[in-house]
N, C-alpha and C positions, 0 to 999 in steps of 0.2 A: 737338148732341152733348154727350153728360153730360161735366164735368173729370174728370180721368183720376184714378182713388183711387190714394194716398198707401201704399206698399203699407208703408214702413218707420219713417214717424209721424216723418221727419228733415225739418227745414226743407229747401224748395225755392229758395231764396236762395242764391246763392254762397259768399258772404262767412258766412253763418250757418253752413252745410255743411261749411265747412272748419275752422270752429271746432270743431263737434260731433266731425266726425272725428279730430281730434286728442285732442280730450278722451277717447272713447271709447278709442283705441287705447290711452293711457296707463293708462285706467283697466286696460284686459285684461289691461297685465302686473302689473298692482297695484303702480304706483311712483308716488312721490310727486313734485312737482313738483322739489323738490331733489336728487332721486335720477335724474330725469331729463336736471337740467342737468349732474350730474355726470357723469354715461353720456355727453353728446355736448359739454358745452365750453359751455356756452352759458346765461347768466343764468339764473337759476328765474324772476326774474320775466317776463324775457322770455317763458316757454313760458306763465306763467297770462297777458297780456295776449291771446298768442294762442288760450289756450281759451276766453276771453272776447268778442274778437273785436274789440278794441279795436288790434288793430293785425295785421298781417299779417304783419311779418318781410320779410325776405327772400327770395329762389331759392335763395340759399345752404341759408338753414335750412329750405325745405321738401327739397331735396335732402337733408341731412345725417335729417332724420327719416325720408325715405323709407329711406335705406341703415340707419339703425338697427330701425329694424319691419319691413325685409323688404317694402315696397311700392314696386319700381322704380318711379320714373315717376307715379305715385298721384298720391301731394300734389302733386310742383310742377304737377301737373296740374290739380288743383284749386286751389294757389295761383293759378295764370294765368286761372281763369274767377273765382275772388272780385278779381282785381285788375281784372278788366273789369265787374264785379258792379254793373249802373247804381243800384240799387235801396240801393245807398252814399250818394245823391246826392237829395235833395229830391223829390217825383214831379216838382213843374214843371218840372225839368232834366233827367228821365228821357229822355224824345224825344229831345232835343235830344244827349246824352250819347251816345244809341245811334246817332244818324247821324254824330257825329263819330269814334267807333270806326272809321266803313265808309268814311271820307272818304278821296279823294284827292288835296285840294289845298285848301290855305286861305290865308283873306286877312283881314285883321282890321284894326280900327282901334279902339282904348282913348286917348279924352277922357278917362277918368278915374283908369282902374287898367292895370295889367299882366296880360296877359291870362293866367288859368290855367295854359294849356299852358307859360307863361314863366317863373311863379311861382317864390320857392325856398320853402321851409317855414315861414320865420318872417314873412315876409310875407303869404304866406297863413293862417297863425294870424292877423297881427294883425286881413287883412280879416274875416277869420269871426268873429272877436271882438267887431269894430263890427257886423256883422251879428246878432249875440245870440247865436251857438252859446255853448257853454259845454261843460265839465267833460267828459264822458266822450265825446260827440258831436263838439266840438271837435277832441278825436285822430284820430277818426275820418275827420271832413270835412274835413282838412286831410291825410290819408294817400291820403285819394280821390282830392283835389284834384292832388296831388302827383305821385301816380301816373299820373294823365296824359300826362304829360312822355317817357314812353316812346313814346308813339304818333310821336315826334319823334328817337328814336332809330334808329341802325344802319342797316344795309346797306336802301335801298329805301322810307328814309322819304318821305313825300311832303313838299312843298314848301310853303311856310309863309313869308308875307310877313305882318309886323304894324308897323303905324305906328302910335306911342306920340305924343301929343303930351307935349309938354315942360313942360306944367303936371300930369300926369301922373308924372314921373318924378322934378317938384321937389315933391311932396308924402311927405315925410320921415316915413319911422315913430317911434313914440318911441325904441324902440333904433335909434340911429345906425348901430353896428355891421352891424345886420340892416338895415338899408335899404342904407348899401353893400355887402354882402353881394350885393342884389338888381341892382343897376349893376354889381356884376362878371359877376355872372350870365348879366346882357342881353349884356355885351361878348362874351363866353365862347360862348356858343350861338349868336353872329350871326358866329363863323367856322365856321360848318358851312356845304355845299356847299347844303343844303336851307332854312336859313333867311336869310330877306332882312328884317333889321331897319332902320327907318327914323324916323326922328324928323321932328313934324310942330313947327317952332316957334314959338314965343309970337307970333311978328311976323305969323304967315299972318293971311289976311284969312277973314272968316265963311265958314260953308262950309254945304253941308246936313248935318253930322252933327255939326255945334259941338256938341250937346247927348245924343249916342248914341253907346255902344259897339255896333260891330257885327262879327259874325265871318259869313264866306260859307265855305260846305259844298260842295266841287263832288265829289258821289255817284258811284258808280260806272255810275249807266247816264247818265251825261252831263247831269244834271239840277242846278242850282245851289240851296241854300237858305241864308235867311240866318238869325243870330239876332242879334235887338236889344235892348237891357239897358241902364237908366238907375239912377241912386240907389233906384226902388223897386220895378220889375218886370221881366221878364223878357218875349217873344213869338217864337214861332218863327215866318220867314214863311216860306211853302213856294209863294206864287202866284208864278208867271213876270212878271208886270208888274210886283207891290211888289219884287219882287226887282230885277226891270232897274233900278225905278227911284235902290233905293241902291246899286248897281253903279256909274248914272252919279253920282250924290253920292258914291263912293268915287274914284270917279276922276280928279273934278273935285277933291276934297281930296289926290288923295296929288302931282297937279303940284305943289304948294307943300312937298310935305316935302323935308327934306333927302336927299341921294343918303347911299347905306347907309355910304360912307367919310366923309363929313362929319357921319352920324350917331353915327360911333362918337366922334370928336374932341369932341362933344357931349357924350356920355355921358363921357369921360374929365376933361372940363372939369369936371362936375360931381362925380365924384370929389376931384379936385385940389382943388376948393374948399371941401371938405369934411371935417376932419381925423375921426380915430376918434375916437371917445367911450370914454376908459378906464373909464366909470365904468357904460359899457352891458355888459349880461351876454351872456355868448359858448354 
């Protein structure tokens, strides 16, 4: 079957779409970006990153744009599919992105980092930083990243067990500030009903995953997938056997972690131990 022709010459990307549309609608009334932010409350530049696509804003302000142009419902409509927009995200993490949207249950274990969905901003700038994003992409891949964290929100999130080991958690960003930042974080999110945080610590004995981050996917027709991530690649497995097999390596590692209330005393040890840094930027 021939691809369906392009009837309106508008990016077919999310995230691009909802730029465009914005840009277009402003242009129709022929207002400028300053005249726009004076019309609804809200930065000029804020509105040029959004017709550029380098940031997405809010629900708030796609709401408030909707009620100013007369399109109930429109934009946040389209903010909600650029915020789901996998194609924000590397292709090699595209799969993987889109099974984690449809997931209903995950379990994770991070040797080395904080997993995404846990991230707060400035932590995930800095990993994307050592990873080589830069400059305008950086915003980007750090707004993507970020946005994740909803899938972990509100009434009927699904349920989310992540065991951090604790060589993981003492690995200190250069701002101070943003690293504790990220420990209040983990404390914060691990009193929700849905998530079960756990620290695996320095003393455990080897394990099969001493050297792999891995997250498991359990899908909604009943099927499990994992994915596996070290310092320099990424795989998704999707066989029933490699999967069982770090299932049992997940499970054989998580008897050694700490129970979720001795991992919180953990995380606040490491706090306490730790004063702010006045001289880190906020």
């Amino acid at each position: 079957m021939p691809p369906r022709r392009v009837i309106t010459g508008r990016s077919q990307e999310p995230r691009r779409r909802y730029a465009e549309e914005l840009r277009r609608l402003r242009h129709a009334r022929g207002l400028s970006l300053r005249q726009l932010a004076d019309a609804i409350g809200w930065d000029a530049s804020l509105f040029g990153k959004l017709e550029t696509g380098s940031t997405l804003g809010s629900p708030d302000v796609a709401e408030a744009l909707d009620q100013f142009y007369g399109t109930p419902g429109l934009l946040l409509a389209m903010w909600e599919m650029a915020i789901g927009d996998p194609t924000a995200f590397k292709e090699k993490y595209r799969r993987y992105i889109a099974l984690e949207a449809e997931a209903v249950n995950f379990w994770h274990f991070g040797v080395s980092t904080v997993h995404g969905l846990l991230q707060t901003e400035r932590y995930a700038r800095e990993l994307l930083k050592l990873g080589g994003v830069e400059r305008e992409k950086l915003e980007q891949q750090v707004e993507a990243r970020t946005s994740r964290r909803k899938l972990l929100e509100g009434e009927g999130a699904p349920p989310f067990r992540s065991i951090i080991a604790e060589a993981a958690l003492c690995a200190r960003l250069p701002d101070m500030n943003a690293w504790r930042e990220q420990l209040e974080y983990l404390l914060e999110v691990s009193e929700r009903p849905n998530i079960t945080l756990q620290v695996l610590p320095q003393t455990a004995r080897l394990h099969g995953l001493v050297s792999t981050d891995v997250m498991f996917l359990r899908l909604l027709d009943g099927s499990t997938v994992a994915y596996t991530e070290n310092a320099h690649r990424g795989e998704l497995v999707e066989g029933s056997a490699a999967v069982e097999q770090l299932q049992r390596a997940y499970d054989a590692m998580r008897d050694q972690a700490l129970s979720p209330a001795e991992s919180r005393k953990s995380i606040l040890r490491m706090l306490e131990e730790v004063p702010c840094d006045p001289e880190s930027s906020t």
